[in-house]
VEXKOL-752718 format. One line per field, with one value per residue (C-alpha): residue in three letters; chain; x, y, z; residue number from 1. Coordinates in pm, whole numbers. Layout:
<badrens>
vexpa: ALA,...
guse: A,...
xx: X,...
yy: Y,...
zz: Z,...
tikol: NUM,...
</badrens>
This chain:
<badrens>
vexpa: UNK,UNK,UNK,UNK,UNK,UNK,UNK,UNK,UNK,UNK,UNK,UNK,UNK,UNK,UNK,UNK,UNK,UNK,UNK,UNK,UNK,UNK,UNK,UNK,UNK,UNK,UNK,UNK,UNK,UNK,UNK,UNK,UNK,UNK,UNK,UNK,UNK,UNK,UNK,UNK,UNK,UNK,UNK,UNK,UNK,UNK,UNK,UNK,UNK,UNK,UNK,UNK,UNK,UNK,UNK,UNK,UNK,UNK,UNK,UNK,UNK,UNK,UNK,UNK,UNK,UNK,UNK,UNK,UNK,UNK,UNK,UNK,UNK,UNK,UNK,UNK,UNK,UNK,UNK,UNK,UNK,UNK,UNK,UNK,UNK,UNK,UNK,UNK,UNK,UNK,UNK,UNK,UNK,UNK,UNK,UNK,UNK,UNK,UNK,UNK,UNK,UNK,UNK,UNK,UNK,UNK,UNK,UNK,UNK,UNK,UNK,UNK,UNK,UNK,UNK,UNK,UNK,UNK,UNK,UNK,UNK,UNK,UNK,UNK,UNK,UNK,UNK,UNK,UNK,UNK,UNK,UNK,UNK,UNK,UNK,UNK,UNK,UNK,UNK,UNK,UNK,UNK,UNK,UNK,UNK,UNK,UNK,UNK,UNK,UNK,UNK,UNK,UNK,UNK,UNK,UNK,UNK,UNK,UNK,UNK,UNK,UNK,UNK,UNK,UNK,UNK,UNK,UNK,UNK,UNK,UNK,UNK,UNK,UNK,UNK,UNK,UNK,UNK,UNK,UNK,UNK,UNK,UNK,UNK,UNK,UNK,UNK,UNK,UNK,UNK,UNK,UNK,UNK,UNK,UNK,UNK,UNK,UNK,UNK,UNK,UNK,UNK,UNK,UNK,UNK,UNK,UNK,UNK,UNK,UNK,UNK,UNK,UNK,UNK,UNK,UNK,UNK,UNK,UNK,UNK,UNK,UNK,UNK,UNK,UNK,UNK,UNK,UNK,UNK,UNK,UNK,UNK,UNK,UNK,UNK,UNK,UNK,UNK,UNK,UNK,UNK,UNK,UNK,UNK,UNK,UNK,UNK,UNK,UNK,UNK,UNK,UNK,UNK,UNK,UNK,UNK,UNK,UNK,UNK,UNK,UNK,UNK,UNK,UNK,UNK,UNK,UNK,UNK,UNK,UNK,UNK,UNK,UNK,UNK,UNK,UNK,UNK,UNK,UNK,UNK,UNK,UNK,UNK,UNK,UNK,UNK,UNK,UNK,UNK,UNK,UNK,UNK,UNK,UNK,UNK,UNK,UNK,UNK,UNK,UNK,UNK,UNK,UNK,UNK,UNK,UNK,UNK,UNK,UNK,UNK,UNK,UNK,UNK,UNK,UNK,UNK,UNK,UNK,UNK,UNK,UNK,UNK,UNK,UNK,UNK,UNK,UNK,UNK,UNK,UNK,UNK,UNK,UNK,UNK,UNK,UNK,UNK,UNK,UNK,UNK,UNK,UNK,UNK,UNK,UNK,UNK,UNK,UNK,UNK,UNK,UNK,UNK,UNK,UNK,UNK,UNK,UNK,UNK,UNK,UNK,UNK,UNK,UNK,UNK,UNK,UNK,UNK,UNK,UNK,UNK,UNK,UNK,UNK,UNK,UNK,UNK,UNK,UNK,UNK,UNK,UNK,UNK,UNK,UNK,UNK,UNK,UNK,UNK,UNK,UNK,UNK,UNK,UNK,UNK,UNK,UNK,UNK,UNK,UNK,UNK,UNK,UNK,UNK,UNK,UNK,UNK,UNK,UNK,UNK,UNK,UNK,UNK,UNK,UNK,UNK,UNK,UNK,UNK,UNK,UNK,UNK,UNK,UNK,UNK,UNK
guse: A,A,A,A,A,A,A,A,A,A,A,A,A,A,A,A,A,A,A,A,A,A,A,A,A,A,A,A,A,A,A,A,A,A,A,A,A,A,A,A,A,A,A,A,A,A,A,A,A,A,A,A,A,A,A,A,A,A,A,A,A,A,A,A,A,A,A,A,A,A,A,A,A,A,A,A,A,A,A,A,A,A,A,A,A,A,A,A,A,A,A,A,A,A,A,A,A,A,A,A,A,A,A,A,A,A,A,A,A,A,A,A,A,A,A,A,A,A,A,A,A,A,A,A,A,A,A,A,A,A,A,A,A,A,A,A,A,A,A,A,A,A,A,A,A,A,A,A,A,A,A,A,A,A,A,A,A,A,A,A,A,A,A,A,A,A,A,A,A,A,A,A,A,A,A,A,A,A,A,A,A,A,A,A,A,A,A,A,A,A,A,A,A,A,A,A,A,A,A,A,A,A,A,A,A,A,A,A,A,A,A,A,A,A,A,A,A,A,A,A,A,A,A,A,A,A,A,A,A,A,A,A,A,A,A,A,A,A,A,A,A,A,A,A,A,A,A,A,A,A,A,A,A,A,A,A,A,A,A,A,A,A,A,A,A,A,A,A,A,A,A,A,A,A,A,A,A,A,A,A,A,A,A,A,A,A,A,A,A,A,A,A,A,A,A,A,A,A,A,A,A,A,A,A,A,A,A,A,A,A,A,A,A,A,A,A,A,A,A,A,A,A,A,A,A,A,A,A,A,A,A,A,A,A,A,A,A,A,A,A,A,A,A,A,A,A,A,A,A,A,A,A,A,A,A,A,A,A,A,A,A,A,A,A,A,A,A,A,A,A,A,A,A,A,A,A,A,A,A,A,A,A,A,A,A,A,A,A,A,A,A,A,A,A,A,A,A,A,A,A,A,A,A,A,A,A,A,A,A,A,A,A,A,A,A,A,A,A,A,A,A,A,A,A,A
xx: -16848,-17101,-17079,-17365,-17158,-17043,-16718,-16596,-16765,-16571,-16241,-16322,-16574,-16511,-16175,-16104,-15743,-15710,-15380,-15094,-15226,-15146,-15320,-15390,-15642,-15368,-15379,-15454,-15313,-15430,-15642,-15701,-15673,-15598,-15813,-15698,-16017,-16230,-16548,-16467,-16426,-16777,-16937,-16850,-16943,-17277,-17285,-17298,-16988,-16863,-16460,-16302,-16211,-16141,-16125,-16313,-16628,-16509,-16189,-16056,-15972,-16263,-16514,-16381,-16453,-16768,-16881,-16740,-16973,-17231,-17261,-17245,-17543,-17752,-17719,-17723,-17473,-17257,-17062,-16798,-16738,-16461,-16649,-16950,-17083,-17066,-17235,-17515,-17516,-17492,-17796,-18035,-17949,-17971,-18340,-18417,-18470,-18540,-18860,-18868,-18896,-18753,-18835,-18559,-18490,-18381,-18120,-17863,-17466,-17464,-17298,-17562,-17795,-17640,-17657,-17991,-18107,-17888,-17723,-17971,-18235,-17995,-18045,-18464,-18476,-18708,-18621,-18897,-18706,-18915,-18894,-18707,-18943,-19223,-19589,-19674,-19951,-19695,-19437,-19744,-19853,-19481,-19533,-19613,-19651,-19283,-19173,-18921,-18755,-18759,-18402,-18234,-17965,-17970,-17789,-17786,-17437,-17408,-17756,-17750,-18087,-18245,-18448,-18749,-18654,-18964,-19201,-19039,-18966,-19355,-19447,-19222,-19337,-19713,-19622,-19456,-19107,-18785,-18600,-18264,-18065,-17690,-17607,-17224,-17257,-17391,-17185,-17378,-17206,-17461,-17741,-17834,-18107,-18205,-18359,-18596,-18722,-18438,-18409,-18122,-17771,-17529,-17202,-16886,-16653,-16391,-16544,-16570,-16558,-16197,-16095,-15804,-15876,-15678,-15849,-16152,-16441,-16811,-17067,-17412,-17592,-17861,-18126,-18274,-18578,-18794,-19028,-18931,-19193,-19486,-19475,-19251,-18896,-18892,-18507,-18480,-18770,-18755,-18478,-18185,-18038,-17709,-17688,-17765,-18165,-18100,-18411,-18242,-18497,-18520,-18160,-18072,-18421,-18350,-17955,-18154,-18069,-17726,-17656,-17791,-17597,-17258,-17360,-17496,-17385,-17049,-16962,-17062,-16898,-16642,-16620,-16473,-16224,-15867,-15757,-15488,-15815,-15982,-15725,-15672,-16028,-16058,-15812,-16021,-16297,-16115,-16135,-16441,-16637,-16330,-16301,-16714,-16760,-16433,-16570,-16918,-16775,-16552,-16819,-17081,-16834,-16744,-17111,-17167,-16906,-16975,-17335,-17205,-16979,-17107,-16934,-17170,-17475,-17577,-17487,-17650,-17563,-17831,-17726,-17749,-18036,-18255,-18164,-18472,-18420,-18290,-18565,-18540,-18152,-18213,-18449,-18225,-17930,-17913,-17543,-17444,-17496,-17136,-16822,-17001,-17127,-17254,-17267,-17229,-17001,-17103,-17083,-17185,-16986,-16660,-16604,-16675,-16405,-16193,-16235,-16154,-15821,-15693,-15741,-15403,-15490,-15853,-15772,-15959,-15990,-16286,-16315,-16506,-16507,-16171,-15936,-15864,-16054,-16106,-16365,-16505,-16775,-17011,-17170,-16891,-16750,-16930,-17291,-17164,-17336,-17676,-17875,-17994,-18300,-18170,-17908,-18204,-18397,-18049,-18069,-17737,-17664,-17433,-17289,-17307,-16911,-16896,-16667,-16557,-16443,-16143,-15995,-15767,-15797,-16040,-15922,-15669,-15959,-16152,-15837,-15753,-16146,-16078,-15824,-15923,-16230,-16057,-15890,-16246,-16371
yy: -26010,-26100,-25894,-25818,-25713,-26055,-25917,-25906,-26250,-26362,-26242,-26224,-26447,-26811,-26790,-26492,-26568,-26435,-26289,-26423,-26663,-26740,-26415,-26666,-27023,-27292,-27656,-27909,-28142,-28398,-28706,-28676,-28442,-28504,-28447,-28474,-28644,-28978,-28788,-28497,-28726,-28907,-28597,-28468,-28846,-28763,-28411,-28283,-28022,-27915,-27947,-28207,-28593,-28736,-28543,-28777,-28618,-28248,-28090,-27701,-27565,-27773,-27579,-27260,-27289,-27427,-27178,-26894,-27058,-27107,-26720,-26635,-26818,-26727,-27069,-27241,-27440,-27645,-27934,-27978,-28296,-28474,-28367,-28181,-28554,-28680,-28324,-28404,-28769,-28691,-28457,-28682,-28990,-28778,-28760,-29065,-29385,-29736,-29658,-29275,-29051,-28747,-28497,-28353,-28096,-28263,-28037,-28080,-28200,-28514,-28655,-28588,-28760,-29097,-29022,-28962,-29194,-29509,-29517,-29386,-29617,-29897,-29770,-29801,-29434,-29346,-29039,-28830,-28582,-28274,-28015,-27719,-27484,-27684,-27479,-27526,-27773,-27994,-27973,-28075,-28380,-28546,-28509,-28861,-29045,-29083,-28794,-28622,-28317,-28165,-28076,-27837,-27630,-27273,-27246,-27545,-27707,-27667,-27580,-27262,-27278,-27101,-27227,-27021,-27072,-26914,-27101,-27490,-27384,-27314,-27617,-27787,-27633,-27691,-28020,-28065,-28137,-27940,-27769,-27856,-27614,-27702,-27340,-27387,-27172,-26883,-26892,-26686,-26418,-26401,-26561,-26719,-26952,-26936,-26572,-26741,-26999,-27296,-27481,-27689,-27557,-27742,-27704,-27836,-27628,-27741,-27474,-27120,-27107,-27275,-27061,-27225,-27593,-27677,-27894,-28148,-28090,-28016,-27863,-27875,-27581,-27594,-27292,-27398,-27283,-27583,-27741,-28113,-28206,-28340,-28683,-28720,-28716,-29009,-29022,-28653,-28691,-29027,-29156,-29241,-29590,-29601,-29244,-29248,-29284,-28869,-28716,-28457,-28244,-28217,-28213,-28002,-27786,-27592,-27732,-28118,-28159,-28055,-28237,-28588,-28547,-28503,-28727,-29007,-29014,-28855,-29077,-29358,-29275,-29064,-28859,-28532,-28338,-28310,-28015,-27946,-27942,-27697,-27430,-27408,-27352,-27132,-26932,-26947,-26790,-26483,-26353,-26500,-26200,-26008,-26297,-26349,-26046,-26038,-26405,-26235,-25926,-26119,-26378,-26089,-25918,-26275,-26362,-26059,-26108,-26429,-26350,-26093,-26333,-26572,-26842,-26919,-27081,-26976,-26842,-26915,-26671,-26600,-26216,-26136,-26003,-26126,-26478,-26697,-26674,-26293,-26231,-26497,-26416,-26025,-26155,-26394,-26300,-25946,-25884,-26154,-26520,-26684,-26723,-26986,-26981,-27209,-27159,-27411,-27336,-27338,-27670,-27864,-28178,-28216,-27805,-27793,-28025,-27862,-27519,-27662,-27795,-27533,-27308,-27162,-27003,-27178,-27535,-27842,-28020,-28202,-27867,-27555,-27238,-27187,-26886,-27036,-26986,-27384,-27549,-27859,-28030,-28224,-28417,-28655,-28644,-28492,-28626,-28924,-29135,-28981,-29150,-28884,-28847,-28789,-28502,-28313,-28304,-28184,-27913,-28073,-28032,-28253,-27913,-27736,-27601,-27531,-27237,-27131,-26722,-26716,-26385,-26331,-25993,-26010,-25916,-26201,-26455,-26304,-26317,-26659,-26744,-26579,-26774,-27115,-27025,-26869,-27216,-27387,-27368
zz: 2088,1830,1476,1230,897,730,622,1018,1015,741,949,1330,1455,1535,1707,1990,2154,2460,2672,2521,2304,1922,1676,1451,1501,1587,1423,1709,1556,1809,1818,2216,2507,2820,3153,3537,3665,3529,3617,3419,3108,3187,3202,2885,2732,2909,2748,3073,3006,2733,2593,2422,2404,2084,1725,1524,1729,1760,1779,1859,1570,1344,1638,1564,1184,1270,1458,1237,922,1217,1219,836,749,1075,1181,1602,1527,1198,1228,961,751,562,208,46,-2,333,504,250,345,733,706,530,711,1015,1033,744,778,564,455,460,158,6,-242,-453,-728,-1050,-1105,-855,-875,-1059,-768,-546,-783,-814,-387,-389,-630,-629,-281,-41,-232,-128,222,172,133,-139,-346,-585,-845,-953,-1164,-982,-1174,-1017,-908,-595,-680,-826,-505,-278,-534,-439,-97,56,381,446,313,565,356,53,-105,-357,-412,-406,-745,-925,-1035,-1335,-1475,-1310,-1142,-914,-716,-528,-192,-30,-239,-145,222,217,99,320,620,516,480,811,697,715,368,252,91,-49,-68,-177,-527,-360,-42,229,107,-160,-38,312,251,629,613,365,508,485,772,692,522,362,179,0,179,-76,-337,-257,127,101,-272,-310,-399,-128,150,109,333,388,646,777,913,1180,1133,1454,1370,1276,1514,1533,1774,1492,1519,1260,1364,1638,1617,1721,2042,2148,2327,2161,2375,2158,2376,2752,2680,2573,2380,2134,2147,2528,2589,2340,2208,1896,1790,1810,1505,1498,1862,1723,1360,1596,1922,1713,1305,1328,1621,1398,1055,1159,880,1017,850,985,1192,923,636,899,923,582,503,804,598,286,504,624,234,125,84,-115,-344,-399,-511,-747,-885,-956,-1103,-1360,-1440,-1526,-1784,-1917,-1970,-2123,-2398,-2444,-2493,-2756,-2989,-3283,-3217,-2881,-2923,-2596,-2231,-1917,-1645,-1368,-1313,-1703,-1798,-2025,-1831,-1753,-1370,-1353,-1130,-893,-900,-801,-515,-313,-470,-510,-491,-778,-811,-847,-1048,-1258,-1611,-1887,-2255,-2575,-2830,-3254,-3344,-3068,-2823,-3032,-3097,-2683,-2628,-2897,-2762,-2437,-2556,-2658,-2350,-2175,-1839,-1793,-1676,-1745,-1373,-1204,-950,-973,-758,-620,-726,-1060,-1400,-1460,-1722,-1783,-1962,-1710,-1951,-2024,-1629,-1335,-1439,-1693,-1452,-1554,-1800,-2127,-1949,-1634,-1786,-1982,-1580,-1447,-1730,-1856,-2218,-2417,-2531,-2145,-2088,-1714,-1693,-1311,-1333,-1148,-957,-1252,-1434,-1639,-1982,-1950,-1891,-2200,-2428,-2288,-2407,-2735,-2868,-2792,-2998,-3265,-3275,-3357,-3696
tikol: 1,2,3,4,5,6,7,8,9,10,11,12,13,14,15,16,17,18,19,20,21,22,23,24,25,26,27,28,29,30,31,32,33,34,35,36,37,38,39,40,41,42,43,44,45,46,47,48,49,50,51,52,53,54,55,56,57,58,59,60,61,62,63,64,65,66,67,68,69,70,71,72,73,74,75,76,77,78,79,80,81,82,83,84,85,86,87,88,89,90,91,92,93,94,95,96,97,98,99,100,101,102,103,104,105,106,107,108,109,110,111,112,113,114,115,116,117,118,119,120,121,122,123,124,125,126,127,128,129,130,131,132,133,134,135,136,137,138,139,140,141,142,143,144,145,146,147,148,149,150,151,152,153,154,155,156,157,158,159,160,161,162,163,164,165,166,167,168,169,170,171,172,173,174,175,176,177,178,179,180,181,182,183,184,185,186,187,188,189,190,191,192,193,194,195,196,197,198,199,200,201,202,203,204,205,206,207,208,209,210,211,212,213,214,215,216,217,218,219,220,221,222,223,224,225,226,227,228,229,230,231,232,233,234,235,236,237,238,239,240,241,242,243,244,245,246,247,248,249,250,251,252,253,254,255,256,257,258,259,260,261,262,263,264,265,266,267,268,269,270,271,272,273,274,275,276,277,278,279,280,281,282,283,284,285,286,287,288,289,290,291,292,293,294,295,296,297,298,299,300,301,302,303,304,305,306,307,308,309,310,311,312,313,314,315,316,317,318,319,320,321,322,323,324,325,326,327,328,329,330,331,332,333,334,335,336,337,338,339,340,341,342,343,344,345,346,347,348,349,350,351,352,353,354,355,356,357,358,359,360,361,362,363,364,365,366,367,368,369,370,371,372,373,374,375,376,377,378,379,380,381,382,383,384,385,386,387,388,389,390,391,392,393,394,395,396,397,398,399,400,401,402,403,404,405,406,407,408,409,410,411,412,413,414,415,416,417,418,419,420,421,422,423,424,425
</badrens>
């Protein structure tokens, strides 16, 4: 049975036991599986049937969360990953090559950057940051010969950004190429980049989808619904000889993309997650939508305080009004943005870092969007990496605080706030 209301998604789709099997999705906690017949296991190597042969290329219970985040972002198909970092690196390499280029937002996760801009240029993969405010005009001056996708995330981490998804999928699709979204802020709770024009989804599973910052691991969403057949993508329609001669898009029509990132890249790097990693976040999933909207609902009364008391410089909260992309939040994200805020506190670095020492139920810890009110100050961690230039493009402050709203009540995460700045003079 397939369900339309993404709170049964959240709970029911994916896994469906039947007669006397387990209620809940079991752990195959299995490398192999065994078949009665030689031809049966050639077939599936052909991709002639489908089941299962070896977990570093799919496994049950990994599927069954696949396919459950498959269905909240309006996806054909997801294939998990061992991290938020390998999904976006399976993605891009997926359809890029030495040579190739690729158009990003500036202000994405400073890990992404370094990614984007010192690995994958390593790799011969050229990478053009723009502004994530940029006009049209200025998206189409980027685009280039090689260019094979533009990327951004829906909500930037930590700048807060949003980006106009319409307007770059547009452009993208004018342009001939696909649009990457790493949607893992919103959730598709909040937002599902697809209905807008995204073609490709990705996330860090390890933030909200899993809540609990309990189990690593990433995922790629195929929208199915760009046309790969330009000329551009010879790796998706021309036969692949490291598999059987196949032509993706022949064999496989719209979930190409997703067939060849699974058939080809994850049978090459191996970087799936472990069954164990993929129950727990399966887990995570069945009270995604509860938690979202508690995250959002704390985070908007937080902002507003903070937003309200002298000793803050300044607050950055996309559902506050009066914030610089309030619009863009109400269009894609009309039900709230995320748990997330930014402000600065009076007095700049060293009363941020102060302030944050002397917090009691807010933890300092290199993690954000999980259950937990944590903090930290990306300037001097997450993005550290980034040159000054590069942290002003990111929208990274030396003064940002990245606070993460937990599920906590409220009034104990504003009191918690309220001493540690009472504590900064």
């Amino acid at each position: 049975m397939e369900y339309n209301k993404l709170s049964t998604i959240c709970v029911q789709a994916g896994y469906t036991p039947k007669n006397g099997e387990p209620r809940v999705l079991p752990i195959y906690q299995s490398t192999t599986f065994k078949y009665d017949s030689a031809d049966t296991v050639g077939k599936l190597f052909d991709l002639q049937e489908e089941g299962f042969f070896y977990t570093r290329l799919a496994n049950p219970t990994v599927d069954c969360v696949e396919k459950k985040i498959a269905a909240l972002e309006g996806g054909i198909g997801a294939m998990c990953t061992s991290s938020g970092q390998s999904a976006t690196l399976l993605a891009i390499l997926n359809i890029c090559n030495a040579g190739d280029h690729i158009i990003s937002s500036s202000a994405i996760y400073g890990g992404t950057t370094n990614l984007l801009a010192v690995t994958l240029k390593k790799l011969g993969i050229e990478v053009t940051f723009v502004n994530p405010d940029a006009t049209k005009e200025e998206l189409e001056v980027a685009v280039k010969e090689n260019t094979k996708l533009y990327f951004a995330e829906t909500l930037a981490n930590p700048s807060l950004v949003v980006i106009d998804i319409k307007l770059w999928a547009e452009v993208a699709r004018q342009n001939g190429v696909p649009l990457f979204i790493d949607n893992t802020f919103a959730t598709p709770i909040n937002c599902r980049p697809l209905e807008f024009g995204a073609n490709i989804v990705i996330h860090s599973t390890s933030k909200y989808m899993d809540g609990h910052a309990s189990a690593l691991g990433g995922v790629i969403v195929d929208g199915g619904n760009f046309d790969w057949n330009n000329g551009k993508f010879l790796g998706l329609t021309t036969p692949d000889e490291s598999y059987h001669g196949v032509i993706y898009t022949e064999f496989a029509g719209k979930a190409a993309f997703i067939t060849k990132a699974r058939t080809q890249l994850m049978r090459d790097m191996g970087v799936m997650p472990s069954p164990n990693n993929a129950f727990l976040l399966n887990l995570g999933l069945e009270t995604l939508h509860l938690r979202v909207k508690r995250h959002c609902e704390n985070a908007l009364i937080v902002a507003k305080w903070l937003s309200e008391n002298d000793k803050i410089t300044w607050v950055n909260y996309p559902s506050l009004e009066g914030n610089k992309y309030y619009a863009l939040a109400k269009e894609y994200m009309p039900n709230g943005t995320s748990g997330v805020i930014s402000f600065g506190v009076r007095g700049g670095r060293e009363a941020a870092m102060k302030f944050m020492d002397q917090l009691k139920l807010a933890a300092i810890v290199v993690h954000v969007a999980d259950a937990r009110t944590s903090v930290l100050h990306p300037a001097s961690t997450t993005h550290r990496q980034l040159s000054d230039e590069q942290l002003i493009s990111a929208g990274v402050s030396a003064d940002l605080i990245r606070m993460s709203i937990g599920i906590e009540d409220v009034a104990d995460i504003i009191a918690d706030i309220n001493q540690a700045l009472d504590s900064v003079e």
